[in-house]
C-alpha positions as semicolon CSV with decimal commas, in nm:
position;residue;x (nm);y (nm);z (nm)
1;X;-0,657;24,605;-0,969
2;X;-0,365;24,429;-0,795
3;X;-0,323;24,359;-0,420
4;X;-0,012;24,329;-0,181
5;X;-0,151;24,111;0,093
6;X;0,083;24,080;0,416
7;X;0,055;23,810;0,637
8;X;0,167;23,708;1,006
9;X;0,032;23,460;1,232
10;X;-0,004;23,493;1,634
11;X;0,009;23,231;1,942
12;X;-0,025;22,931;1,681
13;X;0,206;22,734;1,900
14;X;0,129;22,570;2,197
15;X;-0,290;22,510;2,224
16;X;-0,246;22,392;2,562
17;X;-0,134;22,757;2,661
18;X;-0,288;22,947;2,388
19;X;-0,661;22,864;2,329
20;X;-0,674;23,093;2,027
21;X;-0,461;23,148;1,761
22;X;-0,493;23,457;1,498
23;X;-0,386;23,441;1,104
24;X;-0,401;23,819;1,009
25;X;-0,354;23,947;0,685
26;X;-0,312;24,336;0,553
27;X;-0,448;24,423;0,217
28;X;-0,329;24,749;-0,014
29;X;-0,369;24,795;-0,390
30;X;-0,042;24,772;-0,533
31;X;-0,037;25,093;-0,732
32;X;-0,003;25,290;-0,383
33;X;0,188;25,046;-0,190
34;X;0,520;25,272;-0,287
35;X;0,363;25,593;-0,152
36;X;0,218;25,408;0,184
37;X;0,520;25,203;0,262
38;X;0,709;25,580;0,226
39;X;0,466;25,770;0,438
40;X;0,469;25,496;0,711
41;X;0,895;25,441;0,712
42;X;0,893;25,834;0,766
43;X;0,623;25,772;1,075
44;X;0,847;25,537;1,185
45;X;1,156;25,761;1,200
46;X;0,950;26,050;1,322
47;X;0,844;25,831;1,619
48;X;1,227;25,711;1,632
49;X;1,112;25,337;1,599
50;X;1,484;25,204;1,429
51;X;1,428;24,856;1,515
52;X;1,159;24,594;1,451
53;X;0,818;24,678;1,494
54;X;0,649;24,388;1,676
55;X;0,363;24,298;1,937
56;X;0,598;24,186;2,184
57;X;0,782;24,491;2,181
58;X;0,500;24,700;2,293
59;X;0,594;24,906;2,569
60;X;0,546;25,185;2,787
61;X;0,848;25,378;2,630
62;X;0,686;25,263;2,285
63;X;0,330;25,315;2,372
64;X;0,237;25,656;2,253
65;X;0,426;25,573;1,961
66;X;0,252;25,269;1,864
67;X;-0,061;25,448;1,860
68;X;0,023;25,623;1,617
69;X;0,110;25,374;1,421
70;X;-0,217;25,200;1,510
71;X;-0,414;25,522;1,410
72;X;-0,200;25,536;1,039
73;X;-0,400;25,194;0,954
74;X;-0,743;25,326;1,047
75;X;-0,665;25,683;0,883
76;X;-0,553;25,520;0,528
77;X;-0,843;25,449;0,349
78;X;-0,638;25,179;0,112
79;X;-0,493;24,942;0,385
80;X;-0,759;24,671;0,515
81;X;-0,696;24,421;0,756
82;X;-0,871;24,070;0,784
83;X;-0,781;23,823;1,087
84;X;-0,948;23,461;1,136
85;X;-0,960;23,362;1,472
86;X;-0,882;22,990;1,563
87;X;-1,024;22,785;1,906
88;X;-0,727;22,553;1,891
89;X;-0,900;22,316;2,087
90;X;-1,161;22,254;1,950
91;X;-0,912;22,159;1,624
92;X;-1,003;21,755;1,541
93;X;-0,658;21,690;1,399
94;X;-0,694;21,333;1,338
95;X;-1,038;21,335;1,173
96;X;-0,987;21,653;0,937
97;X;-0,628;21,704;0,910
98;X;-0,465;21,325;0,943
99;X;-0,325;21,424;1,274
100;X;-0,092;21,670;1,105
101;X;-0,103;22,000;1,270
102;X;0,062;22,211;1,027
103;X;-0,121;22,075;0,732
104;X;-0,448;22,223;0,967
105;X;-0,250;22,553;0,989
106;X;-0,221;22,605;0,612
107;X;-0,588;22,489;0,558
108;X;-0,674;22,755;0,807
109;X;-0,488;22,994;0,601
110;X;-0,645;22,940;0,280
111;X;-0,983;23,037;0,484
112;X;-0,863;23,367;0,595
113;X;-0,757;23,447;0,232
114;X;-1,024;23,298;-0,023
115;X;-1,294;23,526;0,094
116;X;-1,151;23,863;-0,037
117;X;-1,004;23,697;-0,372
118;X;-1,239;23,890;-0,661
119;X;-1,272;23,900;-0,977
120;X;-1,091;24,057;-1,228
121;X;-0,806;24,138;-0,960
122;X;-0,453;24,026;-0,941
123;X;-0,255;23,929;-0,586
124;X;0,048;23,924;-0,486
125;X;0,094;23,743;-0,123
126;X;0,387;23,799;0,120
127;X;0,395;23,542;0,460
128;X;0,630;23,599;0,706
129;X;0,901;23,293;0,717
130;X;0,817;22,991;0,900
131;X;0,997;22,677;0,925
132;X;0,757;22,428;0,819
133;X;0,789;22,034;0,807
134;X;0,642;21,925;0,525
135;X;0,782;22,059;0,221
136;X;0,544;22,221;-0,065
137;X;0,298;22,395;0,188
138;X;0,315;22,706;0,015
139;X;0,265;22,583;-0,310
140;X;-0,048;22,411;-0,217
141;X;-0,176;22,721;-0,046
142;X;-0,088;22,893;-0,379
143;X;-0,250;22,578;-0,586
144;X;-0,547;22,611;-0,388
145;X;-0,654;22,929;-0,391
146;X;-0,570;22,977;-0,777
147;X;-0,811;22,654;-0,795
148;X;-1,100;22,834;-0,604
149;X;-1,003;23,156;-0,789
150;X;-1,005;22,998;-1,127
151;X;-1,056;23,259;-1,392
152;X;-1,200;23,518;-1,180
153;X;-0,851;23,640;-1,076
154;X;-0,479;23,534;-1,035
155;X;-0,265;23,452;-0,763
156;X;0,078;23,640;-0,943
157;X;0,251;23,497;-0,675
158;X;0,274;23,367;-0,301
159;X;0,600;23,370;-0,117
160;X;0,776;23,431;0,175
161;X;0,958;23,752;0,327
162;X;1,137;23,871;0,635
163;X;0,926;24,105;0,837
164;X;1,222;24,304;0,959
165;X;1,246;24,425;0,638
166;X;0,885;24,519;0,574
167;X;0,704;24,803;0,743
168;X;0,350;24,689;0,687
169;X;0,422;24,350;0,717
170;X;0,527;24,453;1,067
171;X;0,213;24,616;1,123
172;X;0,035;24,312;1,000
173;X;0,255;24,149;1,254
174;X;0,126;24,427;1,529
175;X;-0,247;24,381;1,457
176;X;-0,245;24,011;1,451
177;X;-0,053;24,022;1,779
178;X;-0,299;24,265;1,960
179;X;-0,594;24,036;1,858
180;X;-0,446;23,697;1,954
181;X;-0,331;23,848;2,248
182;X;-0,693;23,982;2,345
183;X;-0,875;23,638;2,233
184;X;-0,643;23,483;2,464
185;X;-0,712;23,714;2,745
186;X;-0,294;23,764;2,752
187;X;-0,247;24,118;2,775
188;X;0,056;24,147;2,960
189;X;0,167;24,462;3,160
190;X;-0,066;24,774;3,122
191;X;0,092;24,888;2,761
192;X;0,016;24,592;2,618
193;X;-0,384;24,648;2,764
194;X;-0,378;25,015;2,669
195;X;-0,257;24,970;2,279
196;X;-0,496;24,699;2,236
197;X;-0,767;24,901;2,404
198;X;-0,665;25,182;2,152
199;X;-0,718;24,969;1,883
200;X;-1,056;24,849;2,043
201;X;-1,192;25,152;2,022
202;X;-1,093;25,269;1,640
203;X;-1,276;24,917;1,535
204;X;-1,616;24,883;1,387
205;X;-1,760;24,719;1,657
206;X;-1,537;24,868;1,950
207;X;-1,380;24,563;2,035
208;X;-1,132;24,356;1,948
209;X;-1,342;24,025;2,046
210;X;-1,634;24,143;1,873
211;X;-1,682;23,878;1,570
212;X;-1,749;24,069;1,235
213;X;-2,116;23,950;1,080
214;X;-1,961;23,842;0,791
215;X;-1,653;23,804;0,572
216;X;-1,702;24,104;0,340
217;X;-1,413;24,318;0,280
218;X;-1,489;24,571;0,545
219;X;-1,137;24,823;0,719
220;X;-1,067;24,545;1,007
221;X;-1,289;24,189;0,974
222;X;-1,248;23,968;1,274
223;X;-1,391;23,599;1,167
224;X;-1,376;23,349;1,419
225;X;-1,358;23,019;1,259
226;X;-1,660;22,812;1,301
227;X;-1,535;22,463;1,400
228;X;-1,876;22,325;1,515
229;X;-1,917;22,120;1,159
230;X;-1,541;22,147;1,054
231;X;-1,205;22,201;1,173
């Protein structure tokens, strides 16, 4: 089978503000991502949502409509979402990264995305745009996790895209948001509390900050990042 995988990252700049920073990812086979990307533009016209959908948008005018869009990832069986969670200062930047912070970042996101590479399954993986500094970080992300792959499964491709012109990369962007957010303990103004509360209680635990036992694909893993013999 082949994969779409969206990705967005949350509150990775700044670890003297944000403690925690979240790498999420959204996962749907890509014979149906035609039919879900459909059904969820028409939610968003139903719920009159014309511009971006993003975390910090959330609103009270956009609450009830958010939640909606929340509850169309836990009602499709076919999307999954998988987030690693980051302590950014606990990071050793000098001893496992040579004191270069983005080259941490990318290592961080091949963690978040080797664990649900299978066998015998092809991926296709969209990041949102981000200006980087060094130059070939997404081809070593994509170098690297053919390498771990090997001949279990291919990497078809792994590129950038503008999330304004995605609809589930935009909710990637939402649930990554709500869970940095919460890690961070940043909820802002009482929408902002009451979406990611929503969400809270559709997860497997009911919380947000409740660590998933393990990396297995599950609807919505939340993997804090051990950093106690890495980083």
């Amino acid at each position: 089978m082949d994969y779409v995988v969206y990705c967005d990252e949350s509150r990775h700049e700044c670890p003297e503000v944000n403690r925690y920073m979240a790498i999420g990812s959204l996962w749907v086979p890509r014979e149906r991502k035609a039919e879900i990307s459909r059904r969820f533009r028409g939610l968003l016209r139903e719920c009159r949502l014309g511009s971006e959908v993003k975390w910090k948008k959330v609103s009270r005018a956009r609450l009830e409509a958010y939640k909606r869009l929340v509850d169309f990832f836990f009602d499709e069986p076919d999307l999954n979402f998988r987030v690693i969670v980051v302590d950014q200062r606990a990071v050793d930047l000098d001893r496992f990264h040579n004191g270069d912070r983005e080259l941490g970042f990318y290592k961080f996101y091949y963690e978040l995305l080797n664990k649900w590479i299978d066998g015998g399954h092809r991926y296709l993986i969209l990041l949102d745009y981000k200006q980087n500094k060094g130059t070939g970080r997404y081809a070593e992300l994509r170098r690297l996790l053919e390498l771990k792959a090997g001949s279990r499964a291919a990497i078809c491709d792994l590129t950038v895209i503008d999330s304004a012109q995605s609809p589930l990369g935009q909710l990637c962007d939402l649930l990554t948001g709500a869970t940095a957010a919460t890690w961070c303990s940043a909820l802002a103004g009482e929408a902002k509390t009451a979406l990611a509360q929503h969400i809270s209680d559709r997860c497997h635990p009911a919380s947000l900050t409740t660590e998933t036992p393990s990396p297995a694909r599950c609807k919505m893993n939340i993997f804090r990042i051990d950093l106690s013999l890495r980083a």
